[in-house]
C-alpha positions as CSV (number, residue, x, y, z in Angstrom):
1,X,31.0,-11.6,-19.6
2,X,28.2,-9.9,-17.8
3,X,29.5,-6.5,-18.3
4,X,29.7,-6.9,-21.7
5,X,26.1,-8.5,-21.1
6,X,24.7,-5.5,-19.1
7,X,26.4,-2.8,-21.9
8,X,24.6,-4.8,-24.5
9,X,21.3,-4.1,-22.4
10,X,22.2,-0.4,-21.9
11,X,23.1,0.2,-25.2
12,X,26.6,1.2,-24.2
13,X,28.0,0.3,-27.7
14,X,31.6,1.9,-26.9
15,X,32.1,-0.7,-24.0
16,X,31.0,-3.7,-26.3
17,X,33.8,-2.2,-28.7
18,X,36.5,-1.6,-25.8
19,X,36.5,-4.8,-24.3
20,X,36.4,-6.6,-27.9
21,X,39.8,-8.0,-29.0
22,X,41.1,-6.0,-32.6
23,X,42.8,-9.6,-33.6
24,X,39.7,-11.5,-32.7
25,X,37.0,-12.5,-35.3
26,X,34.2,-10.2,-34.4
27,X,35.8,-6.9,-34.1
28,X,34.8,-4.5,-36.9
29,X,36.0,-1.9,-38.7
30,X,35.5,1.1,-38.9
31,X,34.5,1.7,-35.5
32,X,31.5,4.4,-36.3
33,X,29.4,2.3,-38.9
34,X,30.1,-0.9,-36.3
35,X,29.0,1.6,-33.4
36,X,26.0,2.4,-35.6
37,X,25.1,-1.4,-36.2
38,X,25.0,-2.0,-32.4
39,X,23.3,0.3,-31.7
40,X,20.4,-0.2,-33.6
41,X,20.7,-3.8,-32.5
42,X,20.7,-3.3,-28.9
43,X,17.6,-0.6,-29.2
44,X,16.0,-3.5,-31.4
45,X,16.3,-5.9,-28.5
46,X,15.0,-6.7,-25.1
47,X,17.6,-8.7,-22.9
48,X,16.1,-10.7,-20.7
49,X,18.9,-12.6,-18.9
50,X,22.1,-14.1,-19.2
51,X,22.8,-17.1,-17.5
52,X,26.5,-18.4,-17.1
53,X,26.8,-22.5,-17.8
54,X,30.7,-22.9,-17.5
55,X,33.7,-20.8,-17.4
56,X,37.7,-21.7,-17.0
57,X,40.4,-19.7,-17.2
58,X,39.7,-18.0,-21.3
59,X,36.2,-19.3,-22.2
60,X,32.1,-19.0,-20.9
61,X,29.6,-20.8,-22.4
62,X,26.4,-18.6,-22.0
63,X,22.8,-18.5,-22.4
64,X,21.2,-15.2,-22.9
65,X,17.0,-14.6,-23.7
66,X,16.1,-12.3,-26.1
67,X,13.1,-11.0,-27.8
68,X,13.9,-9.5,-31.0
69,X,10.7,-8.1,-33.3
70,X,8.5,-9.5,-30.8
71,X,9.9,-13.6,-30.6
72,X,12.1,-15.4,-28.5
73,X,15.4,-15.8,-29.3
74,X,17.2,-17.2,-26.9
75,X,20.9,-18.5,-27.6
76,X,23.9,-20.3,-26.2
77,X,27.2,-19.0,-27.2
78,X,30.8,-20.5,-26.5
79,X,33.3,-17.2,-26.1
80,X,37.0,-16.9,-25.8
81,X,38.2,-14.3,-24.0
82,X,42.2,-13.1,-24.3
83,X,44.3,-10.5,-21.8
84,X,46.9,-9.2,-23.9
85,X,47.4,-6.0,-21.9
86,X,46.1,-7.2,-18.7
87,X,42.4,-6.7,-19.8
88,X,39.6,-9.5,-20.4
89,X,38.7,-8.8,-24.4
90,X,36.2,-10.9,-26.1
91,X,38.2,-12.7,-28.8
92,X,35.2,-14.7,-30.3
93,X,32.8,-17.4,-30.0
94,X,30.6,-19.9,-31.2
95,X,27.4,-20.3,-31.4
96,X,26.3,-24.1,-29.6
């Protein structure tokens, strides 16, 4: 979760995409206009912090600041996280 957090600050779109699960709900295809879109999100975005509130063994619940277009956005988010190959992929999540 906070490497996906920290490539989401850095604008490292291909390690958002990587480490997202193909047979989850938020992966997006194809991969160069989804690269595009988070791109331009991320640079539209200041990341303030992330702040873990629970984990087990597949899920975090998270709390991440934002500012986007100059307001807060701050959100908590629910994700499920799957290792089909050995890897920790971001399946989905929920917003709470």
């Amino acid at each position: 979760m906070r490497s996906r957090y920290a490539a989401y600050a850095l604008g490292l779109v291909d390690y958002v995409i990587d480490t997202t699960d193909p047979a989850g709900g938020k992966y997006k295809s194809p991969r160069s206009v989804w690269a595009q879109e988070l791109k331009a999100w991320c640079e539209s975005t200041q990341f303030l912090g992330l702040e873990i509130m629970s984990a087990s063994e597949n899920m975090v619940t998270f709390r991440v600041n934002l500012v986007q277009k100059g307001k807060p956005s701050p959100y908590i988010e629910r994700s499920i996280f799957t290792r089909p190959s050995g890897r920790w992929l971001y399946f989905d999540g929920l917003m709470v």
